[in-house]
TIVO-246470 format. One record per atom (N, C-alpha, C, O): x, y, z. Coordinates in pm, whole numbers, padded with zeros to 5 digits, always signed. Layout:
XYZ...
***
This chain:
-00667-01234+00683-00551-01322+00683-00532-01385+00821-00493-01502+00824-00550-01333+00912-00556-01331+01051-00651-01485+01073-00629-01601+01108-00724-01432+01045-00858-01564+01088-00856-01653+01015-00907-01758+01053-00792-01644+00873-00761-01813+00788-00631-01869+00819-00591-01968+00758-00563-01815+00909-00438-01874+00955-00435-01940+01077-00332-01997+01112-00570-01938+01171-00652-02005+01254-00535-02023+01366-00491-02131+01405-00497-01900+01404-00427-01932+01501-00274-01993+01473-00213-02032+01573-00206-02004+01335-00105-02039+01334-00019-01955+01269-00050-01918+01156+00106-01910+01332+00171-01852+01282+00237-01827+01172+00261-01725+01108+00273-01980+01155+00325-02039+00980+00230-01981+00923+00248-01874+00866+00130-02032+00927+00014-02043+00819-00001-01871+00794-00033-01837+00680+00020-01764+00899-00006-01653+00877+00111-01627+00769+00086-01607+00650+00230-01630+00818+00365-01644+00748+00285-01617+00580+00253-01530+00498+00284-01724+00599+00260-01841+00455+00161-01748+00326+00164-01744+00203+00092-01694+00413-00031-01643+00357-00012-01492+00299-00043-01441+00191+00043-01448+00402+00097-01292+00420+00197-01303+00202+00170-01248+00096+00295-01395+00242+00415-01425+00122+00334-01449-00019+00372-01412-00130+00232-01510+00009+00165-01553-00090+00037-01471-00193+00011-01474-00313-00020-01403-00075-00100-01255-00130-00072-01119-00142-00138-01023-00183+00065-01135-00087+00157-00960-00049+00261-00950-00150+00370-00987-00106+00262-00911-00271+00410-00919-00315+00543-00904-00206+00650-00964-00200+00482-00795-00122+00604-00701-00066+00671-00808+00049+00790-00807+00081+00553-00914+00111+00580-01014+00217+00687-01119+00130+00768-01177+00203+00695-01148-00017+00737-01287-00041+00878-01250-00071+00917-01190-00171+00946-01290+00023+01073-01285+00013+01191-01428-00025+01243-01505+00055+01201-01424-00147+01218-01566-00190+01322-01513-00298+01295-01417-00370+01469-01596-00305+01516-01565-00399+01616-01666-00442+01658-01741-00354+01668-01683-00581+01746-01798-00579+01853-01833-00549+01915-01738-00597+01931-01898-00504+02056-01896-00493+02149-02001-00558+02145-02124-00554+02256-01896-00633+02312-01958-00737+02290-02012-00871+02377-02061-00943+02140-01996-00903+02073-02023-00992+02029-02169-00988+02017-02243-01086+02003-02209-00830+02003-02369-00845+01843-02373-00712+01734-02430-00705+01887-02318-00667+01709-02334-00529+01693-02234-00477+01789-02167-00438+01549-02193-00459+01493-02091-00390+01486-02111-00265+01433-02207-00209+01540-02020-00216+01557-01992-00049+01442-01873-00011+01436-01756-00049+01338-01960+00093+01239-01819+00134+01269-01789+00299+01264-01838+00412+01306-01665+00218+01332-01633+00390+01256-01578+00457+01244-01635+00565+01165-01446+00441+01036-01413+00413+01054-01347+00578+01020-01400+00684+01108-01238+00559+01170-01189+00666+01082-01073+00742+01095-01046+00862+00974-00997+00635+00919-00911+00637+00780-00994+00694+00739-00940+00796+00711-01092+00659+00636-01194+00679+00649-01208+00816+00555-01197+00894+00774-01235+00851+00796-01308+01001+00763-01156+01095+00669-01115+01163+00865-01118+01061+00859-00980+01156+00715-00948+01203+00683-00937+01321+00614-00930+01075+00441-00874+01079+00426-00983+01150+00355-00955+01247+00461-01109+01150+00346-01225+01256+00429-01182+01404+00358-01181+01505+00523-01159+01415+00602-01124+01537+00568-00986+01628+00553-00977+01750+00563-00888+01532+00480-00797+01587+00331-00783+01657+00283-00732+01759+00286-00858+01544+00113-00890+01618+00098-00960+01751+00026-00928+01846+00192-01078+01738+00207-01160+01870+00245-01065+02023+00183-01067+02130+00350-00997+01991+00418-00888+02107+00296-00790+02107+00216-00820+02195+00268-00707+02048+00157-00619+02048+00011-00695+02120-00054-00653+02215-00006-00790+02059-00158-00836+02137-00107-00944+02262-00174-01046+02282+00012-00915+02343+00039-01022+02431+00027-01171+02420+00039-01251+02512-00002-01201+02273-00004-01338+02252-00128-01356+02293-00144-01452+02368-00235-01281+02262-00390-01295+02280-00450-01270+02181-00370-01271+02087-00566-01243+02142-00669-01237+02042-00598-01246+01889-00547-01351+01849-00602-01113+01803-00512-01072+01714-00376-01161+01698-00351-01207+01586-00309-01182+01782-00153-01212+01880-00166-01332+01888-00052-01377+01902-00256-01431+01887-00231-01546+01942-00247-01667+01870-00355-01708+01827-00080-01751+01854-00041-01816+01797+00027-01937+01876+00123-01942+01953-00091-02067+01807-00027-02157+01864+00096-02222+01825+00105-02343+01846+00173-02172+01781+00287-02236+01678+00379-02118+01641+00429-02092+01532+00391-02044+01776+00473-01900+01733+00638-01937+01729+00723-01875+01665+00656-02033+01799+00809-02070+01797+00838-02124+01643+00951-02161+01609+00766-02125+01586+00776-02157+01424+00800-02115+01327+00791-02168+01217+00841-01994+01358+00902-01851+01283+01048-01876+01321+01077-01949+01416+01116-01829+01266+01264-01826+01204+01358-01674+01285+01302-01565+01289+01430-01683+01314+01508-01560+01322+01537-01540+01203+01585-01609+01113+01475-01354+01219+01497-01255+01094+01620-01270+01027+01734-01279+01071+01569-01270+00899+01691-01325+00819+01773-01181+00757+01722-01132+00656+01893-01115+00813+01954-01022+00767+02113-01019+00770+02181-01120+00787+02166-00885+00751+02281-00894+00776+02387-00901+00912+02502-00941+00931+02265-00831+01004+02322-00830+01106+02374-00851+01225+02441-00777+01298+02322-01002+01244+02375-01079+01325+02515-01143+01299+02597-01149+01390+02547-01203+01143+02682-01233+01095+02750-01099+01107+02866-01109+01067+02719-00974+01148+02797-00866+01192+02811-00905+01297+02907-00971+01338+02755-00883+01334+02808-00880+01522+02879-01004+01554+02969-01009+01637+02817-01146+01460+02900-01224+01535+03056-01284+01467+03127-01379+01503+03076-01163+01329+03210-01123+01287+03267-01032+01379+03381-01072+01404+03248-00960+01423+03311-00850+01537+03316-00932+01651+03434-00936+01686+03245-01001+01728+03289-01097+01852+03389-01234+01812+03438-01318+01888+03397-01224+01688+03532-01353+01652+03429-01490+01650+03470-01600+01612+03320-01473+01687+03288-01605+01601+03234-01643+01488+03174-01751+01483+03246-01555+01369+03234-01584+01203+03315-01524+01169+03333-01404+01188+03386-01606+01106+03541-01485+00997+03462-01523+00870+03393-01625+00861+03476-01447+00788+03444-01455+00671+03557-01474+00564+03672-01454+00604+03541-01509+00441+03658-01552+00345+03731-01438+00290+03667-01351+00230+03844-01428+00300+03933-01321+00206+03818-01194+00207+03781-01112+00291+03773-01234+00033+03749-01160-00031+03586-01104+00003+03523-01018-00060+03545-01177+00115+03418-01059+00130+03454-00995+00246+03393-00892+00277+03558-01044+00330+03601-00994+00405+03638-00864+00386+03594-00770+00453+03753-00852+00256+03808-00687+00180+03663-00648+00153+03633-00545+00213+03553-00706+00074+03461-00621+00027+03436-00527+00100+03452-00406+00086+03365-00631+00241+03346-00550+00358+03374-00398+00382+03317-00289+00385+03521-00468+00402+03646-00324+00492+03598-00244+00403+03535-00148+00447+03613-00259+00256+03649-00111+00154+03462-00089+00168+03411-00047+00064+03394-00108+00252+03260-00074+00238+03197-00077+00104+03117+00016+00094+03208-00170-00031+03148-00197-00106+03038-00272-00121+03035-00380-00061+02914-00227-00212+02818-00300-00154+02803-00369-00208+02874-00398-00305+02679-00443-00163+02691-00602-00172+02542-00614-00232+02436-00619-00170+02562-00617-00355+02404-00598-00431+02283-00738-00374+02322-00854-00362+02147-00695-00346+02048-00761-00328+02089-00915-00404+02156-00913-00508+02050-01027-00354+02050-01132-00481+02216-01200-00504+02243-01291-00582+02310-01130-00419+02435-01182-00450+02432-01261-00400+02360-01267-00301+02512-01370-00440+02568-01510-00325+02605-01473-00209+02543-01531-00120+02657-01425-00185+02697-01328-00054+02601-01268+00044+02597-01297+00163+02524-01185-00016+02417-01129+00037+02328-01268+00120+02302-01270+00240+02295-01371+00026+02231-01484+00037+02308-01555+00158+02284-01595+00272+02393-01548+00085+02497-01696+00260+02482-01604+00392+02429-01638+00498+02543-01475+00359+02493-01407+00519+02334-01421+00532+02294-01532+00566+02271-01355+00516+02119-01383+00524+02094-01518+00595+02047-01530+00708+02140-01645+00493+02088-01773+00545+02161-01807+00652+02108-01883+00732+02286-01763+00676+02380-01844+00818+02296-01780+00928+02312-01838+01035+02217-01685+00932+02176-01640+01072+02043-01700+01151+01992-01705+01262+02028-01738+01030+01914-01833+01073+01936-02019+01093+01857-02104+01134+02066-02029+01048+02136-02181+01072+02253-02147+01199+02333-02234+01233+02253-02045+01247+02385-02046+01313+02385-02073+01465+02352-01984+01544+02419-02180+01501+02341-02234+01668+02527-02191+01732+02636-02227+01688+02492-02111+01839+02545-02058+01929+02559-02231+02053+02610-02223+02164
***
């Protein structure tokens, strides 16, 4: 996978999502468009890069082309520093620590704001 991605990170991305079940992280939202966030994908091209110093294995001309990891926890932290309030009611979800099943709209909008959210 390494050597047909010729040095590009996307393309590793891309490839990883496409032959890995476990890499393709793609799901719909709202029942209207697939959002790939492909978080597990990014991370493995991110690791290789840090691990091989951005040399052999590691080396990607197009590494800024990866996405910040798409999770929950940056809209944490940047709910606790006051710059994301969230609405009412996921707000209560939150507090009462209820979870927030895989695939929810919810799950989805946090996920995607962290990777749209310019500081």
């Amino acid at each position: 996978c390494i050597k047909a991605a010729n040095h590009s990170a996307a393309a590793l991305v891309n490839l990883l999502a496409d032959d890995f079940p476990c890499f393709n992280d793609v799901v719909r939202f709202e029942n209207r468009k697939s959002v790939r966030f492909l978080k597990r994908a990014q991370i493995c091209v991110a690791d290789l890069w840090a691990a091989f110093d951005g040399e052999s294995f590691g080396q990607f001309n197009d590494i800024d082309k990866i996405t910040m990891f798409a999770d929950y926890r940056v809209p944490q932290i940047l709910n606790t520093l006051g710059c994301l309030c969230y609405s009412p009611k996921l707000n209560n979800t939150i507090r009462q620590e209820r979870l927030i099943e895989n695939g929810h709209t919810w799950e989805i909008q946090l996920r995607g704001m962290c990777i749209t959210f310019h500081c």
